[in-house]
LUMLUM-231098 format. One record per residue (C-alpha): residue number from 1; residue in three letters; x, y, z. Coordinates in Angstrom, 1 decimal, padded with zeros to 4 digits, always signed. Example, Ala and Ser with C-alpha at 12.3 -4.5 7.8 and 13.67 -1.06 7.14 Angstrom:
! LUMLUM-231098
<atom num="1" residuo="ALA" c1="+012.3" c2="-004.5" c3="+007.8"/>
<atom num="2" residuo="SER" c1="+013.7" c2="-001.1" c3="+007.1"/>
END
This chain:
! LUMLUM-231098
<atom num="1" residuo="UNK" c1="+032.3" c2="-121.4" c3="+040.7"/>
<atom num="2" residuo="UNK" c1="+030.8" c2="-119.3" c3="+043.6"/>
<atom num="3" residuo="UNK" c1="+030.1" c2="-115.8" c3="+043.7"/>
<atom num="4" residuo="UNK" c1="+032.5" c2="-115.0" c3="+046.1"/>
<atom num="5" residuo="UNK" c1="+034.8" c2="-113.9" c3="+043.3"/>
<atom num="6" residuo="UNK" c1="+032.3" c2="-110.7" c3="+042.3"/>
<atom num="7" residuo="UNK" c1="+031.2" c2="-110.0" c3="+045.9"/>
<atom num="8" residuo="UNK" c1="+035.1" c2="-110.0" c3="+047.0"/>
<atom num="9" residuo="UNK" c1="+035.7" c2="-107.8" c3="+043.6"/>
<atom num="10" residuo="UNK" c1="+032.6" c2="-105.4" c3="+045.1"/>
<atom num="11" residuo="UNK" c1="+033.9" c2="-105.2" c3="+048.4"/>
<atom num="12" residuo="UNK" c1="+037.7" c2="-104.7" c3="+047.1"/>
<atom num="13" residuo="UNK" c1="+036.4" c2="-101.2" c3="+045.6"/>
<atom num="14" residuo="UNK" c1="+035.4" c2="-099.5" c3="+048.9"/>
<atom num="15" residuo="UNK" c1="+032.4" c2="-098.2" c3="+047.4"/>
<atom num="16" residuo="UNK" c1="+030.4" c2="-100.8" c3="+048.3"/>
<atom num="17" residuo="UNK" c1="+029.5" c2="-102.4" c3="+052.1"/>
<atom num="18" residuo="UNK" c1="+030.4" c2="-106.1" c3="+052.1"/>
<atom num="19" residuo="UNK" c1="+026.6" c2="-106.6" c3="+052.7"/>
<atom num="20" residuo="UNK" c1="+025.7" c2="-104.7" c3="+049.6"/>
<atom num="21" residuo="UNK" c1="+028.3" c2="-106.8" c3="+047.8"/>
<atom num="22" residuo="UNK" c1="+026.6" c2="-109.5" c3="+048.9"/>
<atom num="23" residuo="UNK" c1="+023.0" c2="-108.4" c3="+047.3"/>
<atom num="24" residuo="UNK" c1="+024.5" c2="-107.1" c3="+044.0"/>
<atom num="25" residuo="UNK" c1="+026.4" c2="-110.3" c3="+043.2"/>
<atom num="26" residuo="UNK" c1="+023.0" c2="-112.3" c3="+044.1"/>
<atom num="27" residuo="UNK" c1="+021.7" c2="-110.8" c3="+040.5"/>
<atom num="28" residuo="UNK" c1="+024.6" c2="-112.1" c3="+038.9"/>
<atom num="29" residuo="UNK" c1="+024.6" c2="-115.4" c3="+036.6"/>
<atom num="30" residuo="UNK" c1="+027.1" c2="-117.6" c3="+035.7"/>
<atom num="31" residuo="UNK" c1="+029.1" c2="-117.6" c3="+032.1"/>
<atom num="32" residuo="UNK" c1="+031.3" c2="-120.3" c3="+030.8"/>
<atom num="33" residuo="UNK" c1="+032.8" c2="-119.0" c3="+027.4"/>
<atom num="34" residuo="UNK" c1="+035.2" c2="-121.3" c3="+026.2"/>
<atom num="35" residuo="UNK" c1="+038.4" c2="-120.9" c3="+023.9"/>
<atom num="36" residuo="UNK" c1="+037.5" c2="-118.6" c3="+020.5"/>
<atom num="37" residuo="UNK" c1="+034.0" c2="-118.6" c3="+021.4"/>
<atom num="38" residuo="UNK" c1="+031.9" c2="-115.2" c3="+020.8"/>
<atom num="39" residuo="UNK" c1="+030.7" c2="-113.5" c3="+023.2"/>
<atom num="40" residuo="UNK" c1="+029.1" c2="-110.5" c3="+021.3"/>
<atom num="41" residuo="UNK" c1="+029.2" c2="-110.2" c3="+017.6"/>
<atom num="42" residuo="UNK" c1="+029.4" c2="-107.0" c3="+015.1"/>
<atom num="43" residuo="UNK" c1="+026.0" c2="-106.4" c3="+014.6"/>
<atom num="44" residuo="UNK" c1="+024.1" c2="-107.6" c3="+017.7"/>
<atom num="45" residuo="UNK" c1="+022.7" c2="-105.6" c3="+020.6"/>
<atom num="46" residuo="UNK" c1="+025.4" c2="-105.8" c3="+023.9"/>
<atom num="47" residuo="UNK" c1="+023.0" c2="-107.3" c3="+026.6"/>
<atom num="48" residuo="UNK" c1="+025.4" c2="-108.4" c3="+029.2"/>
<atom num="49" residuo="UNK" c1="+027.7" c2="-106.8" c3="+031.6"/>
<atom num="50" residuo="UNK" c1="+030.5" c2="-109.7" c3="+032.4"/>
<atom num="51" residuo="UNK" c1="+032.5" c2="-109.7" c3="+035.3"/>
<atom num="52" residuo="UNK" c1="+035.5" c2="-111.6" c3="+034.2"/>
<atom num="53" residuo="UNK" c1="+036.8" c2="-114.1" c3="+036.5"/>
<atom num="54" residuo="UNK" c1="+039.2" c2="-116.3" c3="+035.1"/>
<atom num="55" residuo="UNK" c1="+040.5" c2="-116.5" c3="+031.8"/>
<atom num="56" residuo="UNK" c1="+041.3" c2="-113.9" c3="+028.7"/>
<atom num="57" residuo="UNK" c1="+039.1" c2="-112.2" c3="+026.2"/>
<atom num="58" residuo="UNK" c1="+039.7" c2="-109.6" c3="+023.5"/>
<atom num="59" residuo="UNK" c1="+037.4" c2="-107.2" c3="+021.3"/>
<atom num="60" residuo="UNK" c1="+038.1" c2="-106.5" c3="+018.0"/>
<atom num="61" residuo="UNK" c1="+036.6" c2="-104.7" c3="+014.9"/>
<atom num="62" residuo="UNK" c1="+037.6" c2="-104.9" c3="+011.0"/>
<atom num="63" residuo="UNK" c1="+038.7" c2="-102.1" c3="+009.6"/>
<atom num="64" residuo="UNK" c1="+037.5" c2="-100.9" c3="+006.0"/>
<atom num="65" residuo="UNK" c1="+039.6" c2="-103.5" c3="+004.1"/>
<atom num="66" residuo="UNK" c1="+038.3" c2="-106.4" c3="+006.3"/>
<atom num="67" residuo="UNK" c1="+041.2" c2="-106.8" c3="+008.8"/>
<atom num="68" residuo="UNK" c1="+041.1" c2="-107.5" c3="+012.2"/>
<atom num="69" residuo="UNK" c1="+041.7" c2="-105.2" c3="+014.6"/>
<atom num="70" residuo="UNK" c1="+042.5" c2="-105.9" c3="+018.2"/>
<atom num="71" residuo="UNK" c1="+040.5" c2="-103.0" c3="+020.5"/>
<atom num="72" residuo="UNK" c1="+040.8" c2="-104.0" c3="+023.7"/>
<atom num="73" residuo="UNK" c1="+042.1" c2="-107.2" c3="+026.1"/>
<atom num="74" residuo="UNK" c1="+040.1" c2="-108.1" c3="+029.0"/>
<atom num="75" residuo="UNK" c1="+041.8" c2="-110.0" c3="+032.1"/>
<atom num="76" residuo="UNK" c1="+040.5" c2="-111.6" c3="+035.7"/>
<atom num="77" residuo="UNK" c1="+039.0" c2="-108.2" c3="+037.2"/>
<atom num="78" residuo="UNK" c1="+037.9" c2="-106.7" c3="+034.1"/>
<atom num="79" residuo="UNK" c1="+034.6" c2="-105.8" c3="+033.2"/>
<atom num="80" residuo="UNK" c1="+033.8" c2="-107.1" c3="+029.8"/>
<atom num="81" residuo="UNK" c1="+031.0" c2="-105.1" c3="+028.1"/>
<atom num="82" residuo="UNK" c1="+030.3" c2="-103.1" c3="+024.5"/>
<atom num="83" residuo="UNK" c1="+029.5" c2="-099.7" c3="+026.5"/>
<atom num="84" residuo="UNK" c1="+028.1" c2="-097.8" c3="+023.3"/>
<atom num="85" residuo="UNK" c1="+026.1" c2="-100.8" c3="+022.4"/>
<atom num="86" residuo="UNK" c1="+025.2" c2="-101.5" c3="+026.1"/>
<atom num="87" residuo="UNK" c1="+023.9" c2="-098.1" c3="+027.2"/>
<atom num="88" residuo="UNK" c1="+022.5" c2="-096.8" c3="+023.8"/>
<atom num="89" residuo="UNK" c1="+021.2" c2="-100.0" c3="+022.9"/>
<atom num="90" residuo="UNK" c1="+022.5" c2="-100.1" c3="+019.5"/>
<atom num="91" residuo="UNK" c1="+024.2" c2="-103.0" c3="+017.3"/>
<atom num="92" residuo="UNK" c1="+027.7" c2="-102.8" c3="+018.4"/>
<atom num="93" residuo="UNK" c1="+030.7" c2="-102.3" c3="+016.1"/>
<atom num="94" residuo="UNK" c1="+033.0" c2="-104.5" c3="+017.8"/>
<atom num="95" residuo="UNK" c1="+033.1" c2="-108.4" c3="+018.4"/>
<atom num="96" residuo="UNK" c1="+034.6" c2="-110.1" c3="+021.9"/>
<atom num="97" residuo="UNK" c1="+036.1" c2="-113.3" c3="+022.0"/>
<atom num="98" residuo="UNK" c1="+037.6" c2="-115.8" c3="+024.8"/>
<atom num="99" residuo="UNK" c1="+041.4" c2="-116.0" c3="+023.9"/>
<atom num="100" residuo="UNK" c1="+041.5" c2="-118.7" c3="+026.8"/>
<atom num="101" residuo="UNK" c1="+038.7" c2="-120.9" c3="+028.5"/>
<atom num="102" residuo="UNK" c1="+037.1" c2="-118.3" c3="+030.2"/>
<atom num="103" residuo="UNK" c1="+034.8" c2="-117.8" c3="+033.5"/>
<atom num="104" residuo="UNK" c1="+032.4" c2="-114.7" c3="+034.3"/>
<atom num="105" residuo="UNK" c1="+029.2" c2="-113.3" c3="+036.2"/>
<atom num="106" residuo="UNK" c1="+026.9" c2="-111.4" c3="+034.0"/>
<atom num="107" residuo="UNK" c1="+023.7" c2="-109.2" c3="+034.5"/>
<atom num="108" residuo="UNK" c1="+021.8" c2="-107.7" c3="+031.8"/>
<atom num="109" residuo="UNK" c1="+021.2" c2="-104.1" c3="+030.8"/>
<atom num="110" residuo="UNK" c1="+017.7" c2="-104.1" c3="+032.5"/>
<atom num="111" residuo="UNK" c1="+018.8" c2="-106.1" c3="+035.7"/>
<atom num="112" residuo="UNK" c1="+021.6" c2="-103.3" c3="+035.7"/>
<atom num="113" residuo="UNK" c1="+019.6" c2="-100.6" c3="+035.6"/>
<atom num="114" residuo="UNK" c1="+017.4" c2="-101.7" c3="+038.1"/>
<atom num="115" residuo="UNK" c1="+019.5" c2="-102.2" c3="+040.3"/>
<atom num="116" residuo="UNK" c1="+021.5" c2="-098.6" c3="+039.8"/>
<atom num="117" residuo="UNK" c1="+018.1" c2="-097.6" c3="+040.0"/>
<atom num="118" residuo="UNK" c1="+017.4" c2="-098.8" c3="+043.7"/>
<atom num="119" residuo="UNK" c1="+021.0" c2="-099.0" c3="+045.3"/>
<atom num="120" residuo="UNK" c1="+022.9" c2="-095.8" c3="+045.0"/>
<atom num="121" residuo="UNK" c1="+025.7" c2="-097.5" c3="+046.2"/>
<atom num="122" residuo="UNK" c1="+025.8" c2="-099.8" c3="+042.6"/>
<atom num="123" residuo="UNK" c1="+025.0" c2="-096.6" c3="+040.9"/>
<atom num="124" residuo="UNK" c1="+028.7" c2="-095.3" c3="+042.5"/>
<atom num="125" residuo="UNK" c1="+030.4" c2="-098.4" c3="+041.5"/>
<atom num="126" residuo="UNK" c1="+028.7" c2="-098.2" c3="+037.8"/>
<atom num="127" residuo="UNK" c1="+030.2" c2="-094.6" c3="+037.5"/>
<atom num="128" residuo="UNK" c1="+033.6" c2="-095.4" c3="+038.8"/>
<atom num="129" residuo="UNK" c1="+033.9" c2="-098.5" c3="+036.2"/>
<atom num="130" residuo="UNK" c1="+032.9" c2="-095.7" c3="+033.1"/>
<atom num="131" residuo="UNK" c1="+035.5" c2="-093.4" c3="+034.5"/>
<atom num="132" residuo="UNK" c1="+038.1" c2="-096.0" c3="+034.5"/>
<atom num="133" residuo="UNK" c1="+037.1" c2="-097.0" c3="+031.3"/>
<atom num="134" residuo="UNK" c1="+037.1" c2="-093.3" c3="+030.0"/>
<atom num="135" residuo="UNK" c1="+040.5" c2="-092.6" c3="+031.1"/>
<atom num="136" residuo="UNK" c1="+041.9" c2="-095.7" c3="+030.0"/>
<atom num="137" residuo="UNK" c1="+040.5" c2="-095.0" c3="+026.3"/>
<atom num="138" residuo="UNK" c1="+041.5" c2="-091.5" c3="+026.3"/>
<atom num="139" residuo="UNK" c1="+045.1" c2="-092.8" c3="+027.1"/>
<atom num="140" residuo="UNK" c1="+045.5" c2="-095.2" c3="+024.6"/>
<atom num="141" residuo="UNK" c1="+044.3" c2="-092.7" c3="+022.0"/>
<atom num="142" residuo="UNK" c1="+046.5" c2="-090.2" c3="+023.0"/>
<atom num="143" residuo="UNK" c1="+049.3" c2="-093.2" c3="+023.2"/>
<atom num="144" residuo="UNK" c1="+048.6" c2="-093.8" c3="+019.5"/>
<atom num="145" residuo="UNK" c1="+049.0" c2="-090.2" c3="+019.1"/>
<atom num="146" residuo="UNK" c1="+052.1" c2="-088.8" c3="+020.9"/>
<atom num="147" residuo="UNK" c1="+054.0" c2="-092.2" c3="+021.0"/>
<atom num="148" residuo="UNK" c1="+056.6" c2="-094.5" c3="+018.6"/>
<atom num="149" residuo="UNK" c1="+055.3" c2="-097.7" c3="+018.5"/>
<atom num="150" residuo="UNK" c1="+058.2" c2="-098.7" c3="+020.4"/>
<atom num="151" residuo="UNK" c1="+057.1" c2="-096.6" c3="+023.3"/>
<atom num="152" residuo="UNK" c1="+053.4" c2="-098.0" c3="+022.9"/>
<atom num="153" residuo="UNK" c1="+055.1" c2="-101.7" c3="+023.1"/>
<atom num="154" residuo="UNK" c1="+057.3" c2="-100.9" c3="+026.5"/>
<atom num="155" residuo="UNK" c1="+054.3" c2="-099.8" c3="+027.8"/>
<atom num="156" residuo="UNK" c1="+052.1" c2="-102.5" c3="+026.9"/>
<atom num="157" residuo="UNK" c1="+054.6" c2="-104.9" c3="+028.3"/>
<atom num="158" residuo="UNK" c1="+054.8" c2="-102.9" c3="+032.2"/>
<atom num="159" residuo="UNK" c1="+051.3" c2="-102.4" c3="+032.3"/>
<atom num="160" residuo="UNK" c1="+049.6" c2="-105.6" c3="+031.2"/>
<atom num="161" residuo="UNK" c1="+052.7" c2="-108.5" c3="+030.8"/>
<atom num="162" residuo="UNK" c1="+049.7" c2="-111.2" c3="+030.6"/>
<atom num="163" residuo="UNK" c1="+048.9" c2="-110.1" c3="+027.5"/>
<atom num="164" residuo="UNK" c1="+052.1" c2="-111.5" c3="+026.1"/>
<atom num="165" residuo="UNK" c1="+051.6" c2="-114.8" c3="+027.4"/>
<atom num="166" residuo="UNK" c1="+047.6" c2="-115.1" c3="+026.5"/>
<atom num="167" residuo="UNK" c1="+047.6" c2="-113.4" c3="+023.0"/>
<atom num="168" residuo="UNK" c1="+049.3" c2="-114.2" c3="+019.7"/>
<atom num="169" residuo="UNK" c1="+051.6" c2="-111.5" c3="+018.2"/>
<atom num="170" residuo="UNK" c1="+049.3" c2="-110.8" c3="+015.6"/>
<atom num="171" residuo="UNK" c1="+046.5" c2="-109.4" c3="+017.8"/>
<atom num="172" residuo="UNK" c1="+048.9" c2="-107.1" c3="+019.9"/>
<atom num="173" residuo="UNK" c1="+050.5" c2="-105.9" c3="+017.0"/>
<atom num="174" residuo="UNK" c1="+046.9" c2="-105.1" c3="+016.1"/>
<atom num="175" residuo="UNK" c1="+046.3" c2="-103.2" c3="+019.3"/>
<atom num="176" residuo="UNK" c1="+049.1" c2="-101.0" c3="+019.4"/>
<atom num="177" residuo="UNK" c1="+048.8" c2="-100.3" c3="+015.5"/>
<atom num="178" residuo="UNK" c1="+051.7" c2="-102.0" c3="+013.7"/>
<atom num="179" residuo="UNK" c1="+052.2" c2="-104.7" c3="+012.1"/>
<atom num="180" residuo="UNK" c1="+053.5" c2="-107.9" c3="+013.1"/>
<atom num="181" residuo="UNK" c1="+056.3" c2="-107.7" c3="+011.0"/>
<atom num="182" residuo="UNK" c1="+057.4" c2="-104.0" c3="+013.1"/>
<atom num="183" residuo="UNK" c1="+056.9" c2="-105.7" c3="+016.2"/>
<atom num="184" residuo="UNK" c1="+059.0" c2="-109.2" c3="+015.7"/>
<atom num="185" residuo="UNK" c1="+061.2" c2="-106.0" c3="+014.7"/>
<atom num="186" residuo="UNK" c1="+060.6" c2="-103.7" c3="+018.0"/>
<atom num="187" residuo="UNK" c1="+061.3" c2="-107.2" c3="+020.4"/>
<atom num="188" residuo="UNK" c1="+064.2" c2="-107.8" c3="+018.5"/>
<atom num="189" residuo="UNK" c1="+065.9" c2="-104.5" c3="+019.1"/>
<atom num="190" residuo="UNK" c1="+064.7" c2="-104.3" c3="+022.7"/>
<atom num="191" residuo="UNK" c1="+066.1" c2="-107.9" c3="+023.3"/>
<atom num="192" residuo="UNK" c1="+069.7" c2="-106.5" c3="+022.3"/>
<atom num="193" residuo="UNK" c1="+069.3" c2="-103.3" c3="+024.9"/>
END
C-alpha cells in the first residue's frame, strides 16, 4: 500500500493543489480491516476518518426489535466515518463492518481538525465531503418516502451495481426497507420485463 491512492483521491477533487495533496495524505495511517471485522461499534466514540481504498464495508443499526438494519455501503472512494459520533464526539448508534477484505487511510478526529485548522484548503475538501454526504442522505430519505420499493431497487441497481455483487440480499433488502422475501419478489418481476 502507498499513499498515492488518497493523494491521487485529493488531487482528483480540484480543491486541493497536488502539493497539498501530498501534505494531507502524509497524516494519514494505514488500515487493514479484514472480512466481518468491526470497524466501529454501537456504543463507542467514532475516532477515525477512513479513506476507503479497496474493498467493501457497510453500517448498520438494530432497530427496536433487535434486527439489523443496513444504513449505508461504503465502496473504493468513500469516506467511511460515523459523522454524528465523529464531530459531536458522542457513542455512535450505528456499527461499520468490512463486507470484503478491506484497505483504508485514516486520521483521527484531533489530527483532522488540526489540520482543517491550518490548511484552508482541507477545510474546503472537509465541507464538500459533508455536503455530499448531506445530499446523499436527504435523497435516500426522501427515496424511502416518495418511492415503491421497486423504484428504490432500480435505482440502487444504476447507481451503485457493486453492491449486488459485494453484499448479500439480506442487507440490501435492509437498506432499501423491505424484506428479503419482497425483493427475491421485485428481481423476479424485473427479470421477466
Amino acid at each position: 500500500m502507498s499513499k498515492k491512492a488518497i493523494a491521487l483521491y485529493f488531487k482528483t477533487t480540484n480543491l486541493i493543489t497536488a502539493e497539498m495533496a501530498e501534505e494531507i495524505a502524509s497524516h494519514f495511517e494505514s488500515k487493514i480491516i479484514l472480512k466481518n471485522q468491526m470497524h466501529l461499534t454501537e456504543g463507542t466514540i467514532c475516532d477515525e476518518y477512513l479513506f476507503l481504498e479497496k474493498g467493501f464495508m457497510r453500517a448498520f443499526a438494530f432497530d427496536i426489535e433487535g434486527n439489523e438494519v443496513t444504513t449505508n455501503f461504503y465502496s473504493p472512494g468513500d469516506v467511511v466515518f460515523e459523522v454524528a459520533s465523529f464531530f459531536n464526539r458522542t457513542k455512535s448508534k450505528e456499527n461499520i463492518n468490512a463486507v470484503t477484505d478491506s484497505v483504508g487511510w485514516y486520521i483521527t478526529y484531533e489530527q483532522l481538525n488540526n489540520l482543517f485548522h491550518s490548511l484552508p484548503e482541507f477545510r474546503e475538501f472537509g465541507r464538500s465531503i459533508l455536503v455530499k454526504g448531506f445530499s446523499e442522505l436527504k435523497t435516500r430519505m426522501l427515496s424511502m418516502i416518495s418511492e415503491t420499493a421497486e423504484e428504490r431497487y432500480i435505482h440502487l441497481l444504476k447507481s451503485n451495481p457493486e453492491i449486488f455483487q459485494q453484499a448479500s440480499l439480506k442487507t440490501i433488502a435492509s437498506f432499501l426497507g423491505i424484506t428479503d422475501t419482497s425483493l427475491s419478489r421485485i428481481r423476479k418481476e424485473i427479470s421477466k420485463k
